[in-house]
FILO-487570 format. One record per residue (C-alpha): y, x, z. Coordinates in Angstrom, 1 decimal. Layout:
N
+--------+--------+--------+
:      y :      x :      z :
+--------+--------+--------+
:      Y :      X :      Z :
...
+--------+--------+--------+
***
This chain:
220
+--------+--------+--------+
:      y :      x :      z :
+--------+--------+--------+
:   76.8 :  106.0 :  129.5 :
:   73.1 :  105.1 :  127.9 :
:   71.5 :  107.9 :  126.3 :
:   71.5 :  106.2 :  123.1 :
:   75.4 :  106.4 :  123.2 :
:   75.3 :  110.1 :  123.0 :
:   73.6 :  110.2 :  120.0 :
:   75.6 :  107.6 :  118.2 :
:   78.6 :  110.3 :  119.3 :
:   76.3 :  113.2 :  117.9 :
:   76.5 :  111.5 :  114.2 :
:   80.5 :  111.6 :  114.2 :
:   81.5 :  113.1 :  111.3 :
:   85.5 :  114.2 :  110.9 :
:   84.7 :  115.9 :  107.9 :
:   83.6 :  112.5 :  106.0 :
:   87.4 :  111.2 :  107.0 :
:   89.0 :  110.4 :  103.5 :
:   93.1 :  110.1 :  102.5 :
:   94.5 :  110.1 :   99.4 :
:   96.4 :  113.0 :   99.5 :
:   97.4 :  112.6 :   96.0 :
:   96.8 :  109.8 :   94.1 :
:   97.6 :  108.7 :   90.1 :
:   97.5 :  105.4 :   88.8 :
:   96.5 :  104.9 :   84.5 :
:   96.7 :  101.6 :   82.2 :
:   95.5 :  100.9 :   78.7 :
:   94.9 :   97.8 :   76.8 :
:   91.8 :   96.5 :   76.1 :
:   91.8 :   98.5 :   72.7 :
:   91.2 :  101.3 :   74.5 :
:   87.5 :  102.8 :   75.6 :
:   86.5 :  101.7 :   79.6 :
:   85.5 :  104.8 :   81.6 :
:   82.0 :  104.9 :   82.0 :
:   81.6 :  108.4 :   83.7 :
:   84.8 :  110.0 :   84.9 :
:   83.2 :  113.3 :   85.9 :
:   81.0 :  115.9 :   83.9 :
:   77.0 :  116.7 :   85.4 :
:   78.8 :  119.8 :   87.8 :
:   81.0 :  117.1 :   89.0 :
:   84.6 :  118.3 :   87.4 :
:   86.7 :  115.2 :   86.9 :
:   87.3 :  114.9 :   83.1 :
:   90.1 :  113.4 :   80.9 :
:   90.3 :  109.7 :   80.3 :
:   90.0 :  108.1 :   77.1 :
:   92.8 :  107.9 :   75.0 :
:   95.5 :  105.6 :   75.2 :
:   95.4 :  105.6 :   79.1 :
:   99.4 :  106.4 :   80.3 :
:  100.2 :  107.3 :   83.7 :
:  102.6 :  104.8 :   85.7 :
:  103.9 :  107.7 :   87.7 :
:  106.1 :  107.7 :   91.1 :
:  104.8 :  105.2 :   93.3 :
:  106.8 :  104.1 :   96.2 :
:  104.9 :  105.5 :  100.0 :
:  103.3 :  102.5 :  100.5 :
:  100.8 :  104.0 :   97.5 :
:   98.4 :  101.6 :   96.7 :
:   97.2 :   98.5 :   98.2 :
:   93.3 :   97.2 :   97.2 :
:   93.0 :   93.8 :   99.0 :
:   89.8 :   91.3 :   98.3 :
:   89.8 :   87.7 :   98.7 :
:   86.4 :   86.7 :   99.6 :
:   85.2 :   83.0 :  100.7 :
:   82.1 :   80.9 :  101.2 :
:   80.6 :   78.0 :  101.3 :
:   79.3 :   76.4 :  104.3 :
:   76.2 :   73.8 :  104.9 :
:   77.0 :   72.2 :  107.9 :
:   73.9 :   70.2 :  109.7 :
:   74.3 :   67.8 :  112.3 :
:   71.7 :   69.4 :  114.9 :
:   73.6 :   72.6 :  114.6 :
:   77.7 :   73.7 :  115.8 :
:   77.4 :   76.5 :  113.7 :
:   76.9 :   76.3 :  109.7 :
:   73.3 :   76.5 :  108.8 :
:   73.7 :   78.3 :  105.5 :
:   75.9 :   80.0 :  104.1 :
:   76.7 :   81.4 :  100.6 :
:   79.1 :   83.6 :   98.8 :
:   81.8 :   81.0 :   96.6 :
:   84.5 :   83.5 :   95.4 :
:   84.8 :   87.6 :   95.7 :
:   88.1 :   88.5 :   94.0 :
:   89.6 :   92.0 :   94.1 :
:   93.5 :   93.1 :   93.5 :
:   95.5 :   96.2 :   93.3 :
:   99.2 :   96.0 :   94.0 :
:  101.5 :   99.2 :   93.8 :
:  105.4 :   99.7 :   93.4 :
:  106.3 :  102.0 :   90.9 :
:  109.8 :  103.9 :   90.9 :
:  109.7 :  105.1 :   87.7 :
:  111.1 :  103.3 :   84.8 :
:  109.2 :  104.3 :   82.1 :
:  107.2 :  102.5 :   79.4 :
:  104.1 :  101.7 :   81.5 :
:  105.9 :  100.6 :   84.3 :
:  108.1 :   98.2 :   82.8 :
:  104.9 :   97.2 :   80.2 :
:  102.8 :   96.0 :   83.3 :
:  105.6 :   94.3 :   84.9 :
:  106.7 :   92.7 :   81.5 :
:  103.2 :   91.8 :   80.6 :
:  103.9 :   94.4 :   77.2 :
:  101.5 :   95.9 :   75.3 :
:  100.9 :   99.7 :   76.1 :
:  100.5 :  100.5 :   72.2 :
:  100.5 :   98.6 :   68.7 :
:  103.2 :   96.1 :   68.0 :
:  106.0 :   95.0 :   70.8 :
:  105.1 :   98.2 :   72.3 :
:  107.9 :  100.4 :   73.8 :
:  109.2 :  103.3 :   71.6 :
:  109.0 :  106.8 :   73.2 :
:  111.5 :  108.0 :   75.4 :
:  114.8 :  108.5 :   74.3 :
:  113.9 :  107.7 :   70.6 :
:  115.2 :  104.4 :   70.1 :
:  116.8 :  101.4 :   72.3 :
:  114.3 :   99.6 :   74.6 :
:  114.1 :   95.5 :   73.8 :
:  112.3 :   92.9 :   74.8 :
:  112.7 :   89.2 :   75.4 :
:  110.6 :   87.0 :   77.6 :
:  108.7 :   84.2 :   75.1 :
:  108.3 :   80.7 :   75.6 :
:  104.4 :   81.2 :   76.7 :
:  103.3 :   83.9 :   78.2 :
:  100.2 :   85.6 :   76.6 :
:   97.5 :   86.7 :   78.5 :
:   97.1 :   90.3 :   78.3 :
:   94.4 :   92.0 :   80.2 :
:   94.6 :   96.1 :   80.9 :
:   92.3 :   98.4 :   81.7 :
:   93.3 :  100.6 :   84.6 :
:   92.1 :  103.7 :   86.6 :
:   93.6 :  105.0 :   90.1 :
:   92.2 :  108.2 :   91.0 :
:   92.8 :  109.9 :   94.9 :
:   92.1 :  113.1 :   95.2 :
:   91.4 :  115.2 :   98.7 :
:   89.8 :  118.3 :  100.1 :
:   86.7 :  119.6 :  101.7 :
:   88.6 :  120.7 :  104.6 :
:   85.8 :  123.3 :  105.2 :
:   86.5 :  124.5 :  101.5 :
:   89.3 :  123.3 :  100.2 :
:   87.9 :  122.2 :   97.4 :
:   88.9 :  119.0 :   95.9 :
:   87.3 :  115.5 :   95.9 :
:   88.2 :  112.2 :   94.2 :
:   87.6 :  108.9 :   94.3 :
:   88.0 :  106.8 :   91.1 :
:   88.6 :  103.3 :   90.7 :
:   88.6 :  101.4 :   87.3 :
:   89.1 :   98.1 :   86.7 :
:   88.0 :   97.6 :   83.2 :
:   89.5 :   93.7 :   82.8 :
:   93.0 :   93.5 :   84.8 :
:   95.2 :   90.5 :   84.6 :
:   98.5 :   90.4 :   86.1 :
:   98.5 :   87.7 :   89.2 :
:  101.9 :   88.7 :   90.5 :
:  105.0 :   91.0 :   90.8 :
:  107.8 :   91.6 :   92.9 :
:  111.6 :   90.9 :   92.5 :
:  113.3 :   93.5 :   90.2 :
:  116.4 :   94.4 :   92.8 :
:  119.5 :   96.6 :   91.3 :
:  121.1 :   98.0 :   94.5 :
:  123.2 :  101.7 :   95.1 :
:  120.8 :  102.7 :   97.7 :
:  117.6 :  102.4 :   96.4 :
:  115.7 :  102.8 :   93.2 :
:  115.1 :  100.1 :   90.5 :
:  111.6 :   99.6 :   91.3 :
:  109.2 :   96.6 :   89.8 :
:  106.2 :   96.0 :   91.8 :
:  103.2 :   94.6 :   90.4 :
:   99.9 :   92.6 :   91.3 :
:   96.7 :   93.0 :   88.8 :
:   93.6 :   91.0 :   89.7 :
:   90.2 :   92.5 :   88.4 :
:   88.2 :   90.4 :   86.0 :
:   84.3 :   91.1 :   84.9 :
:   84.3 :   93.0 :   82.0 :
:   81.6 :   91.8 :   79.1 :
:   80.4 :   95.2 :   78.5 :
:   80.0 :   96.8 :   81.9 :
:   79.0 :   93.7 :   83.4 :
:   81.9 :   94.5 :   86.4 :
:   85.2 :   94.1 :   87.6 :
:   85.5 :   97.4 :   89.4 :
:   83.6 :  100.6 :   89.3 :
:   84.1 :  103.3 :   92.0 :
:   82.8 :  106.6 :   91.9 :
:   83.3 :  109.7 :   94.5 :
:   82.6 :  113.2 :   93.1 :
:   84.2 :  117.0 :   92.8 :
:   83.5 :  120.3 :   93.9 :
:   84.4 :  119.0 :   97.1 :
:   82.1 :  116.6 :   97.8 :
:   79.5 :  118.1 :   96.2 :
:   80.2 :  121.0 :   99.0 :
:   78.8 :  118.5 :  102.2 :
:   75.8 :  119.3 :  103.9 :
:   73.5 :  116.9 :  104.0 :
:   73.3 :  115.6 :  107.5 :
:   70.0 :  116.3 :  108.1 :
:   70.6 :  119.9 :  107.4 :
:   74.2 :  120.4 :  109.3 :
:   73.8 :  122.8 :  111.8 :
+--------+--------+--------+
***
């Protein structure tokens, strides 16, 4: 094996292997503040704007971030092989299954709003109605998903935050009523940019936890 192999080995770091040992997912509408900083300056994870809801119970497949990304090929005539190429569309999605039926759940997968008018009541306070209307509005969301996982050298927590300030819902799954298996009503949100943070997803890593690594030029 070349020498150079050996260091390459030398730099593998198990530590810096992430899951999502826990994991929440949030909506809001749009009337609702975007997160622009989800932790403190020590790096303790702080609460979310109001008018954020949790979904709740997720199904073990979790949550599934996929991109769509194509480009645009200049093809010249003294070459097989595209002599430029440039990026055409970058598109990113979240799709989860929740299990819960509660008002967020059914709102993302009914295209609801979370709050104001046509909102659903609280649970057990009223009787849940809606009907589907003869157009569809467009409702964008703003949602968060946060993972959290440990220093396994402290056990201190880390988490990594994603928000997508500008959601629109590009899919769901069939709504199936069976005896052996929840109701469940799985949903696909595309991000948009957002106007104000100039993004359609943010992603930050912090906590105690992370904050405990040693730099690698300083690991014994």
């Amino acid at each position: 094996m070349p020498a150079a192999d050996f260091g390459t080995i030398a730099e593998l770091r198990q530590s810096l292997i992430r899951k999502a040992l826990r994991y929440a997912i949030f909506a809001a509408d749009t009337t609702a503040a975007a997160v622009t900083s989800p932790f403190d300056n020590t790096g303790i994870l702080q609460a979310l704007p109001a008018g954020y809801v949790p979904v709740g119970y997720t199904t073990t497949d979790g949550i599934t971030f996929s991109g769509d990304l194509s480009n645009s090929d200049v093809e010249s005539g003294q070459s097989a092989s595209p002599t430029r190429s440039d990026v055409e569309t970058d598109t990113m999605t979240a799709q989860w299954v929740p299990q819960e039926t509660n008002a967020a759940a059914v709102a993302l997968y009914e295209n609801l709003p979370l709050s104001g008018a046509g909102a659903l009541p609280d649970l057990g306070t009223a009787t849940w109605t809606w009907s589907r209307p003869k157009t569809p509005p467009t409702r964008y969301r703003r949602l968060v998903f946060i993972a959290e996982d440990l220093n396994k050298s402290t056990g201190q927590p880390l988490y990594i935050v994603k928000h997508m300030p500008s959601a629109l819902r590009s899919g769901r799954e069939d709504e199936q009523w069976t005896r052996t298996a929840e109701i469940s009503r799985g949903v696909t949100y595309q991000a948009y940019i957002d106007d104000v943070l100039g993004t359609d997803m943010k992603t930050w890593i912090d906590g105690p936890g992370w904050r405990d690594f040693v730099p690698e030029d300083e690991t014994p």
